[in-house]
DRENRO-56913 format. One record per residue: residue in three letters; y, z, x of N, C-alpha, C in turn. Coordinates in pm, whole numbers, plus 50000, padded with zeros to 5 digits. Atoms other than C-alpha are relative to their C-alpha. Layout:
N
<atom vomar="ALA" n_yy="Y" n_zz="Z" n_xx="X" ca_yy="Y" ca_zz="Z" ca_xx="X" c_yy="Y" c_zz="Z" c_xx="X"/>
...
***
This chain:
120
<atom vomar="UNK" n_yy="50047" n_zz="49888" n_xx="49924" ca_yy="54643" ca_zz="50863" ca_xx="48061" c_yy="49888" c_zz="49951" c_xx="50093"/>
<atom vomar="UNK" n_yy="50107" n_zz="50026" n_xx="49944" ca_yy="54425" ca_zz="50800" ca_xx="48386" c_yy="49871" c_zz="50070" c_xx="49983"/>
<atom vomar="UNK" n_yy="50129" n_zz="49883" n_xx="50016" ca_yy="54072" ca_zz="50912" ca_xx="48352" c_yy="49951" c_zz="49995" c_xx="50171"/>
<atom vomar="UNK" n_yy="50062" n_zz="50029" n_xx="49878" ca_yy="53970" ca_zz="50796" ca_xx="48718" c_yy="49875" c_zz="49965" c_xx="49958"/>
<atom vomar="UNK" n_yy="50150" n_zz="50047" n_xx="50042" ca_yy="53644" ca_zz="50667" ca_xx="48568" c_yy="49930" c_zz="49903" c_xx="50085"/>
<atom vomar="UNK" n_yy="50027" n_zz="50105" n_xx="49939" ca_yy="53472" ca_zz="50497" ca_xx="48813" c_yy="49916" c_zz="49883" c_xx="49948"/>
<atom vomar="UNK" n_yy="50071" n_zz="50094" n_xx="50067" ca_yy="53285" ca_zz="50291" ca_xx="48553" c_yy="50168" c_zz="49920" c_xx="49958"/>
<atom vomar="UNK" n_yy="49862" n_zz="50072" n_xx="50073" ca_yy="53632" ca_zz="50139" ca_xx="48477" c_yy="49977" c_zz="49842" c_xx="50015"/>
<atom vomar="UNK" n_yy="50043" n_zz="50164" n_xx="50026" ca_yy="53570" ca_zz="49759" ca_xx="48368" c_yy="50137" c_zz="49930" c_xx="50065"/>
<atom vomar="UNK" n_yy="49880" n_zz="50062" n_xx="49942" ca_yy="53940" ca_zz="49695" ca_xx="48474" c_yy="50013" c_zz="50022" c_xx="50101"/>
<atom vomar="UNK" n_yy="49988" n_zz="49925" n_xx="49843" ca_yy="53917" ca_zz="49867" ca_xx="48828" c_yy="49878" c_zz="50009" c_xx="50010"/>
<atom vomar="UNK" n_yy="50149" n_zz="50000" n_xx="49958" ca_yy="53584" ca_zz="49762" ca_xx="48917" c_yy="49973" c_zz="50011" c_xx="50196"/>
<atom vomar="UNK" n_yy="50041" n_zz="49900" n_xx="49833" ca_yy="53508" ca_zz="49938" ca_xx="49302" c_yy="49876" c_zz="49881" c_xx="50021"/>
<atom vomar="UNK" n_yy="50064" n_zz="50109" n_xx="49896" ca_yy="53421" ca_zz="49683" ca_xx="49560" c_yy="49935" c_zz="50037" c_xx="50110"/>
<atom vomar="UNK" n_yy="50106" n_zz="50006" n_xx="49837" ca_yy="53161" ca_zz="49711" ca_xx="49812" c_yy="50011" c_zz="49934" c_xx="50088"/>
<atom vomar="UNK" n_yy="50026" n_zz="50106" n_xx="49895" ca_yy="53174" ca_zz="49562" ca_xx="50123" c_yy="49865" c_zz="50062" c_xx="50105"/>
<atom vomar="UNK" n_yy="50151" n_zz="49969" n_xx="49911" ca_yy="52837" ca_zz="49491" ca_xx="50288" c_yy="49989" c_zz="49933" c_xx="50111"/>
<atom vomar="UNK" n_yy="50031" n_zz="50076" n_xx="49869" ca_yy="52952" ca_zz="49335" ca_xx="50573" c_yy="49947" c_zz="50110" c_xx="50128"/>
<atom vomar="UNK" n_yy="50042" n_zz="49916" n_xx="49875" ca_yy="52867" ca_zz="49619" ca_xx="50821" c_yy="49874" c_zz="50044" c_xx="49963"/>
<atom vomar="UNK" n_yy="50135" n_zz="49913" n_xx="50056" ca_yy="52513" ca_zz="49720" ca_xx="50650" c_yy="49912" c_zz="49887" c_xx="50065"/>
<atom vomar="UNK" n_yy="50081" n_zz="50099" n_xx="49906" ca_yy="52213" ca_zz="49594" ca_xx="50871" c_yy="49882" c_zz="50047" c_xx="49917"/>
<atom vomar="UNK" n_yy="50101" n_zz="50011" n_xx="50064" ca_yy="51872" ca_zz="49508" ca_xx="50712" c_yy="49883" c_zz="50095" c_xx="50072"/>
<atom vomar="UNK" n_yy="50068" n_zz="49951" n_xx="49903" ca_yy="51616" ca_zz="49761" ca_xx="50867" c_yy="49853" c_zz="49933" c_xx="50052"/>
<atom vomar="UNK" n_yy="50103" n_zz="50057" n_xx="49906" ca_yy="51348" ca_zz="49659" ca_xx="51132" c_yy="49932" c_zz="50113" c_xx="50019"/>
<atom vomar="UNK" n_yy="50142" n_zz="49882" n_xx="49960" ca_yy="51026" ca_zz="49788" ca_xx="51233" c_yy="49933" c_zz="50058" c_xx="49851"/>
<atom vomar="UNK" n_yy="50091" n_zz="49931" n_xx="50136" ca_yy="50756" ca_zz="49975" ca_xx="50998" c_yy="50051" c_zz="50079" c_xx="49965"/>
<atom vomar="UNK" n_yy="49971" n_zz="49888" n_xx="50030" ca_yy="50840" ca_zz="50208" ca_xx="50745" c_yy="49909" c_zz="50109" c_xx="50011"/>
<atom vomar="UNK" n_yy="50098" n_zz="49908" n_xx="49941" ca_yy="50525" ca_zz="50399" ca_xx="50855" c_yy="49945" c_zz="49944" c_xx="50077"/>
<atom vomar="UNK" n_yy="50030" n_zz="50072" n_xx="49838" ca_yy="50478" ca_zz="50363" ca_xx="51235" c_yy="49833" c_zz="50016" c_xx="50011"/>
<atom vomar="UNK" n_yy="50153" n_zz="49939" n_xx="50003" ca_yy="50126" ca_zz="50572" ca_xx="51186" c_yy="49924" c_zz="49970" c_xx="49890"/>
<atom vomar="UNK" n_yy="50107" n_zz="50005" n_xx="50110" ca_yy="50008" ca_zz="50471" ca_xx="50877" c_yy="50034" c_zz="50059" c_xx="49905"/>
<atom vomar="UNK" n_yy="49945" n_zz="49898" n_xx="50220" ca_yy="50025" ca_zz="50638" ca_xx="50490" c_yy="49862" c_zz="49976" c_xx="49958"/>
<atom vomar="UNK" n_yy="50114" n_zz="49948" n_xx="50050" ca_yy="49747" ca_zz="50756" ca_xx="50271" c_yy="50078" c_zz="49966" c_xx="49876"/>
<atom vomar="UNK" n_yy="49986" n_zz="49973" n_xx="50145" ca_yy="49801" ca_zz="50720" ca_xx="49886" c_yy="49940" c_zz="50127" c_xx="49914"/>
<atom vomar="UNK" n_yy="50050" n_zz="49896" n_xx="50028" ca_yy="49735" ca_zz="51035" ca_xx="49712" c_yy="50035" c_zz="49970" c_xx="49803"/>
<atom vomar="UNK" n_yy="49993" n_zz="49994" n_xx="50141" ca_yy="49671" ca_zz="51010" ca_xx="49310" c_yy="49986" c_zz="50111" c_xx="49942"/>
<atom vomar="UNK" n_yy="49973" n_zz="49914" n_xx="50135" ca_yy="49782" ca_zz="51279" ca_xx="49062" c_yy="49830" c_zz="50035" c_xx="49915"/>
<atom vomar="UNK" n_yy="50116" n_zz="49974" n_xx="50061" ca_yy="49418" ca_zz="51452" ca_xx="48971" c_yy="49836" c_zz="49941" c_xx="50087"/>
<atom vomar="UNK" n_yy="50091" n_zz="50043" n_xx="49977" ca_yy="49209" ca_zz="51266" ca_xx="49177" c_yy="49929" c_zz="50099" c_xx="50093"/>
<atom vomar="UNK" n_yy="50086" n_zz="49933" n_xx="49943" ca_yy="48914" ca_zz="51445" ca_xx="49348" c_yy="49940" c_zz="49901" c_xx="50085"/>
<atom vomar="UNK" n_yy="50066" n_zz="50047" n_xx="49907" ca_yy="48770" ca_zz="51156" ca_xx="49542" c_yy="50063" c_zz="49849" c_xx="49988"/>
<atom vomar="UNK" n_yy="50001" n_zz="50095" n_xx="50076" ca_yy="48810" ca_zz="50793" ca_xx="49571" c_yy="49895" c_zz="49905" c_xx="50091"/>
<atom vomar="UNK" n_yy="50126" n_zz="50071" n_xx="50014" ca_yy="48544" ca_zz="50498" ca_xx="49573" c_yy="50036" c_zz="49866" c_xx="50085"/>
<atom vomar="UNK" n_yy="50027" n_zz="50148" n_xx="49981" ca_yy="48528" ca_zz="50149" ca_xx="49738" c_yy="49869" c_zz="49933" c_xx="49965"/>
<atom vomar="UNK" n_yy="50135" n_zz="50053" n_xx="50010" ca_yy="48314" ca_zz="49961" ca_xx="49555" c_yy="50023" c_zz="49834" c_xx="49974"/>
<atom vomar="UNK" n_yy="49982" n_zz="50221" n_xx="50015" ca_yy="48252" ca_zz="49534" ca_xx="49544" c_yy="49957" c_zz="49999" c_xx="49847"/>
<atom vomar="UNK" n_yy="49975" n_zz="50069" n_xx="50140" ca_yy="48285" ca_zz="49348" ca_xx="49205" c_yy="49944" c_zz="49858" c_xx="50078"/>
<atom vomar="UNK" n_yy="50032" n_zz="49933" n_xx="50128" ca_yy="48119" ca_zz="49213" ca_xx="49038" c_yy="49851" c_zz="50075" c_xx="50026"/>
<atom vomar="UNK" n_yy="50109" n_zz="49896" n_xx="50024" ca_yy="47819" ca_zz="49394" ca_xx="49128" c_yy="50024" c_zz="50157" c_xx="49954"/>
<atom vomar="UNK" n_yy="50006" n_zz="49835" n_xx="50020" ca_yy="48003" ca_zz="49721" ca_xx="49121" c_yy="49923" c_zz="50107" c_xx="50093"/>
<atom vomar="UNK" n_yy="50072" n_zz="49912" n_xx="49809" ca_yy="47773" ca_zz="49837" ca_xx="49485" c_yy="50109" c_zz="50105" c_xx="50016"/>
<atom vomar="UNK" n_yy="49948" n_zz="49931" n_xx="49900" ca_yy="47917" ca_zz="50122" ca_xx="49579" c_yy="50023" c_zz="50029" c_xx="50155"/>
<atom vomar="UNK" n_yy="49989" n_zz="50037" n_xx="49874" ca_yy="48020" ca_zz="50104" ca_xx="49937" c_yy="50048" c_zz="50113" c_xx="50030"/>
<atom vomar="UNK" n_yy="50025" n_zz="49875" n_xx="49950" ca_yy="48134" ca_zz="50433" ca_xx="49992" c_yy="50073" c_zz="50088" c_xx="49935"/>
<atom vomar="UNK" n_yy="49950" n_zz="49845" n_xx="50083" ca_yy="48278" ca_zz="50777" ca_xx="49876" c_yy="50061" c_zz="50085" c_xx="50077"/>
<atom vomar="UNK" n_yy="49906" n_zz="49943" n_xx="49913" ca_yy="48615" ca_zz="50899" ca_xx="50039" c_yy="50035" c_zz="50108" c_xx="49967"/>
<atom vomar="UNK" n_yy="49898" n_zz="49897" n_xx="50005" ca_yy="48825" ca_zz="51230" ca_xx="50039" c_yy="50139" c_zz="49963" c_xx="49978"/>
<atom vomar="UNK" n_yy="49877" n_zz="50029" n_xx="50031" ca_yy="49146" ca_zz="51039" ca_xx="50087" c_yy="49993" c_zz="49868" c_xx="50014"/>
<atom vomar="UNK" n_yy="49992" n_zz="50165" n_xx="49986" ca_yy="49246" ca_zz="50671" ca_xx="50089" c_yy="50012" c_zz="50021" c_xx="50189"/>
<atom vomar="UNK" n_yy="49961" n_zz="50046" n_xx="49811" ca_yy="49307" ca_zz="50734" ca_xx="50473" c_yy="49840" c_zz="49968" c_xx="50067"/>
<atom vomar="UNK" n_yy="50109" n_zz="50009" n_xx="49960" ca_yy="48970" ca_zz="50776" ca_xx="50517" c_yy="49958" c_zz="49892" c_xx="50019"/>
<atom vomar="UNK" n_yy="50070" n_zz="50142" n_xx="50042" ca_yy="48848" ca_zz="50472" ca_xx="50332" c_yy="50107" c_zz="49842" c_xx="50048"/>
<atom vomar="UNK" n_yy="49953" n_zz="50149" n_xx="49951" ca_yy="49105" ca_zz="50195" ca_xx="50499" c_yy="49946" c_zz="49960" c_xx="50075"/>
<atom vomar="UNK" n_yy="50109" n_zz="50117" n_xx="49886" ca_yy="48867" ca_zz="50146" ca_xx="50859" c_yy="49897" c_zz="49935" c_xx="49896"/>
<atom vomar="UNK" n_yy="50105" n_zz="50089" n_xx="50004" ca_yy="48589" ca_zz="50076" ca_xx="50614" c_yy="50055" c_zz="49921" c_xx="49915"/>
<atom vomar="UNK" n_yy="49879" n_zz="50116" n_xx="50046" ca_yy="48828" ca_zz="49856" ca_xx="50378" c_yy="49955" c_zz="49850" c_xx="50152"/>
<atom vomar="UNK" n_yy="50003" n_zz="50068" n_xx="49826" ca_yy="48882" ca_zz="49683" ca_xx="50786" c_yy="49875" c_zz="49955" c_xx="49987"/>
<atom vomar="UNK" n_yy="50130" n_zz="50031" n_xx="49949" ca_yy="48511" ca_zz="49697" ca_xx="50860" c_yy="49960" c_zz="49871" c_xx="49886"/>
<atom vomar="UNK" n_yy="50081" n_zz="50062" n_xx="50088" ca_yy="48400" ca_zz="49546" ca_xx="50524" c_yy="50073" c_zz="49832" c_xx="49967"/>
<atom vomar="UNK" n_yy="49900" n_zz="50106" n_xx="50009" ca_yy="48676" ca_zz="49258" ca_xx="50561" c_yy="49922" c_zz="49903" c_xx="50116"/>
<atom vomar="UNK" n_yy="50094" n_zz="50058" n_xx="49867" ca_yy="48542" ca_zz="49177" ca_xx="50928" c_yy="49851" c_zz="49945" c_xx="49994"/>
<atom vomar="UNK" n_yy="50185" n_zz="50026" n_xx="50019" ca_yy="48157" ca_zz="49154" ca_xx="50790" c_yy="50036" c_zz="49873" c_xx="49877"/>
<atom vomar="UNK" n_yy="50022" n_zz="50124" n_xx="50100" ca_yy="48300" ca_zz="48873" ca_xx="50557" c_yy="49984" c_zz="49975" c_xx="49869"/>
<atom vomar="UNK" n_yy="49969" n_zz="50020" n_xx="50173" ca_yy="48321" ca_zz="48993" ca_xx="50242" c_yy="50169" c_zz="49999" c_xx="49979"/>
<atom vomar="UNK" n_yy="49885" n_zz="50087" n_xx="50048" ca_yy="48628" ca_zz="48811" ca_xx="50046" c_yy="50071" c_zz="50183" c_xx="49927"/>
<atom vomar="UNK" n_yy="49899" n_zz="49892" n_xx="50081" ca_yy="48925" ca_zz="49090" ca_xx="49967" c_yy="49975" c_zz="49979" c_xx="49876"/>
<atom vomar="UNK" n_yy="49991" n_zz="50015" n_xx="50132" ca_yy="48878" ca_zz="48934" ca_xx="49638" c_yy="49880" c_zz="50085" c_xx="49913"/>
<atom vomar="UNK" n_yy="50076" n_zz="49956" n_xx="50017" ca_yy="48562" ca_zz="49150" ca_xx="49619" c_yy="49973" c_zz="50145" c_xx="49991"/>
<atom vomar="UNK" n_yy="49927" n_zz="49872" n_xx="49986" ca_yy="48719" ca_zz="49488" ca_xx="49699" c_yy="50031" c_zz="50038" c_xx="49921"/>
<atom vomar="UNK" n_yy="49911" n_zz="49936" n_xx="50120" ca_yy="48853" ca_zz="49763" ca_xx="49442" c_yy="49985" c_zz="50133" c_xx="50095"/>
<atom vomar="UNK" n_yy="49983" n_zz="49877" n_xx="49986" ca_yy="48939" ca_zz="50088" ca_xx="49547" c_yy="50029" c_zz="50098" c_xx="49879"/>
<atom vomar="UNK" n_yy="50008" n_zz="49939" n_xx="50113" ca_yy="48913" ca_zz="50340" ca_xx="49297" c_yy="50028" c_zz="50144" c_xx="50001"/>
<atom vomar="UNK" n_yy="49993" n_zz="49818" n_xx="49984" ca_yy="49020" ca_zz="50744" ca_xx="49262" c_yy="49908" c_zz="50016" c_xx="49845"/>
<atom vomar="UNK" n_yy="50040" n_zz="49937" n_xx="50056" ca_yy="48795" ca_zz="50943" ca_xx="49095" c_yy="50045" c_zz="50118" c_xx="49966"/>
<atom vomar="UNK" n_yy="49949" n_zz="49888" n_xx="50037" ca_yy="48942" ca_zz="51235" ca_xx="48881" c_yy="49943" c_zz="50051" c_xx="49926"/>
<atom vomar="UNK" n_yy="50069" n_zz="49845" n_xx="50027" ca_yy="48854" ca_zz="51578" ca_xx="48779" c_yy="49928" c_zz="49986" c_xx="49886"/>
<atom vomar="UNK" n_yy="50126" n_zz="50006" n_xx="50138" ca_yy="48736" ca_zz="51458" ca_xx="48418" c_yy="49931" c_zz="49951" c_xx="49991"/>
<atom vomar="UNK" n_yy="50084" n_zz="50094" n_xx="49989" ca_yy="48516" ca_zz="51219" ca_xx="48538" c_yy="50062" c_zz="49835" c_xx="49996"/>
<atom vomar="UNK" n_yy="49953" n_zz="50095" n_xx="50070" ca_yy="48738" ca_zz="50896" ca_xx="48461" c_yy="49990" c_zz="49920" c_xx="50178"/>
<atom vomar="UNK" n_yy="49972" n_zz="50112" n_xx="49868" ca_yy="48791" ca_zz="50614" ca_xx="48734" c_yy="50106" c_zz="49914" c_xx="49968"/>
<atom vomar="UNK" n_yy="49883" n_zz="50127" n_xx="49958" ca_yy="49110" ca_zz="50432" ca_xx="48800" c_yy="50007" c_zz="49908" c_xx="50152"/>
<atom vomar="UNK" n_yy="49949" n_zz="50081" n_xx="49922" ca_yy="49175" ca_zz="50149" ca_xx="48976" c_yy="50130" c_zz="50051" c_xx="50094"/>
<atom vomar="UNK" n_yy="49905" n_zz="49996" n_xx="49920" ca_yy="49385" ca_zz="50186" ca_xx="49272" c_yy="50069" c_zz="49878" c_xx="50073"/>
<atom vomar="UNK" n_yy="49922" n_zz="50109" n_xx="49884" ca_yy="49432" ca_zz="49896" ca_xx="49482" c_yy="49826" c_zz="49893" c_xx="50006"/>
<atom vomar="UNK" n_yy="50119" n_zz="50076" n_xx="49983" ca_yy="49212" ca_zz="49540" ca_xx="49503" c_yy="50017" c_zz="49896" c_xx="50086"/>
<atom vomar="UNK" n_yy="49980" n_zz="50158" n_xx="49943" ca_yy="49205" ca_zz="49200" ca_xx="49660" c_yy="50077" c_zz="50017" c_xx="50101"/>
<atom vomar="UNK" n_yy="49941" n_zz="50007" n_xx="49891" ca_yy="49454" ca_zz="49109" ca_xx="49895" c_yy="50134" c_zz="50089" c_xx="49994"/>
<atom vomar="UNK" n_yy="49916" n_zz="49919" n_xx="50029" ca_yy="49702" ca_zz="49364" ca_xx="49826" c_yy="49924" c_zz="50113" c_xx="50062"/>
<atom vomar="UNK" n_yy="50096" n_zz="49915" n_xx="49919" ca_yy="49408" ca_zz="49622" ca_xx="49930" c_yy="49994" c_zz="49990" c_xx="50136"/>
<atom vomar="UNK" n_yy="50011" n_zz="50065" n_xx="49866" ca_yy="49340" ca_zz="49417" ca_xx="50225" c_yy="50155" c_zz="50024" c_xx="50094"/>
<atom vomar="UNK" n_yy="49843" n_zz="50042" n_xx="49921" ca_yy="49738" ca_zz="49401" ca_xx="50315" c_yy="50064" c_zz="50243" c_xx="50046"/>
<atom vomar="UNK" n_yy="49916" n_zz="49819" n_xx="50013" ca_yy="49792" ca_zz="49818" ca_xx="50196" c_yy="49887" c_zz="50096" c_xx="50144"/>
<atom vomar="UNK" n_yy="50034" n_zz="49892" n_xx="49905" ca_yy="49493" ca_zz="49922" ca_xx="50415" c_yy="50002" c_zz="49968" c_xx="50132"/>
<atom vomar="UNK" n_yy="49966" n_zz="49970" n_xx="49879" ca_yy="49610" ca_zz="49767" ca_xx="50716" c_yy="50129" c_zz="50026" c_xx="50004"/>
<atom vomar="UNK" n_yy="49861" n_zz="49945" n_xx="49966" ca_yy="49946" ca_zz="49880" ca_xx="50689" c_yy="49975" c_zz="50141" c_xx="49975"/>
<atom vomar="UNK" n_yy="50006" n_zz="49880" n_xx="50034" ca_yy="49793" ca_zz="50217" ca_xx="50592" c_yy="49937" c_zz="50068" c_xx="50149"/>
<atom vomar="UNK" n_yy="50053" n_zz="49942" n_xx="49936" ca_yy="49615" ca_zz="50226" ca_xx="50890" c_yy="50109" c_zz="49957" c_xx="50139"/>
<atom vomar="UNK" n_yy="49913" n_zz="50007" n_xx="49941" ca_yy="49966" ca_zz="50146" ca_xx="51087" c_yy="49973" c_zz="49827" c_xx="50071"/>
<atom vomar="UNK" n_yy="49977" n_zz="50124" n_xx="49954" ca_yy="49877" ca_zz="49775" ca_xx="51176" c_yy="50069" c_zz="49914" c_xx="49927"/>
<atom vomar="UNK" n_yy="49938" n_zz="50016" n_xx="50089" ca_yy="50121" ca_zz="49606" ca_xx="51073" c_yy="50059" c_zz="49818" c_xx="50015"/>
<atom vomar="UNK" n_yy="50000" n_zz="50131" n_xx="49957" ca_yy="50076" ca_zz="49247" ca_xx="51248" c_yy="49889" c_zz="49914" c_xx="49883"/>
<atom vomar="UNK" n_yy="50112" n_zz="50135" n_xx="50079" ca_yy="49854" ca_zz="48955" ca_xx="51028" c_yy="49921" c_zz="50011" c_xx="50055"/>
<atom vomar="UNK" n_yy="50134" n_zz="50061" n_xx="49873" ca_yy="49500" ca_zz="48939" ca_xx="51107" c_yy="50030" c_zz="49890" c_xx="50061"/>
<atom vomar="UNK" n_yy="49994" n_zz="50124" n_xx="49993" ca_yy="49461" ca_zz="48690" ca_xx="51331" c_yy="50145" c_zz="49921" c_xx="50042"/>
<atom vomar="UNK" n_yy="49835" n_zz="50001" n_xx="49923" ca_yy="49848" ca_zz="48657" ca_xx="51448" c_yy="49963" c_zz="50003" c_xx="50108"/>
<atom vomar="UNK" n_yy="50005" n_zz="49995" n_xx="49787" ca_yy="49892" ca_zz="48587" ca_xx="51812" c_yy="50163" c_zz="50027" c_xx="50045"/>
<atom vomar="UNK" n_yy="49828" n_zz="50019" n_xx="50032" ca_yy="50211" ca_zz="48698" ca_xx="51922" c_yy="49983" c_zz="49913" c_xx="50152"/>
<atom vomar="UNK" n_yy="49989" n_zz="50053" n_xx="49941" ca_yy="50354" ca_zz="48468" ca_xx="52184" c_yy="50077" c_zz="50096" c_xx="50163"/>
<atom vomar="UNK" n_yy="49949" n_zz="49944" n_xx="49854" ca_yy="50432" ca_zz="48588" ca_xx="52538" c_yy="50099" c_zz="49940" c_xx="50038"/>
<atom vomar="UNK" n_yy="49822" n_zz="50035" n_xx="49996" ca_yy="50790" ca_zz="48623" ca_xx="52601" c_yy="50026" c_zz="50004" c_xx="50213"/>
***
């Protein structure tokens, strides 16, 4: 009796991926914000002192000074971004060069510092 099962181990359904194209360009042309589940604020502060450096509303806010504080020469590795939520708690959001990489792609740049593109 056929079931048509498309899990069928004997009639295993072939894909062809020859016509599927890899997509180009940014998946956010303008930028993206991260928004955490409870959070009421979030923090950039340097490690290991723990300095607070400033006190955002949204991550969109806090990526120029992310930028700024990169440009003045302090090491991504010194960075944490942090959401603050409603019970008082602090999570980690984003640090180092992953921080460095999310808040310029958050803030829609999406070239390498420091890239030159070549004139065509």
């Amino acid at each position: 009796m056929p079931t048509h099962d498309v899990d069928d181990p004997e009639n295993p359904e072939i894909v062809d991926f020859s016509g599927f194209r890899r997509a180009t360009g940014p998946l956010f042309p303008d930028g993206f914000e991260i928004q955490i589940d409870g959070a009421v604020a979030y923090q950039l502060r340097l490690i290991p002192s723990n300095k607070i450096v400033g006190r955002f509303s949204s991550t969109w806010d806090a990526w120029p000074v992310v930028q700024s504080e990169l440009a003045r020469g302090i090491p991504a590795r010194c960075l944490v971004l942090d959401a603050l939520l409603e019970d008082g708690s602090r999570h980690r959001v984003s640090s180092g060069r992953i921080l460095e990489a999310t808040a310029r792609h958050g803030l829609g740049q999406h070239d390498a510092p420091g890239a030159t593109q070549a004139a065509s």
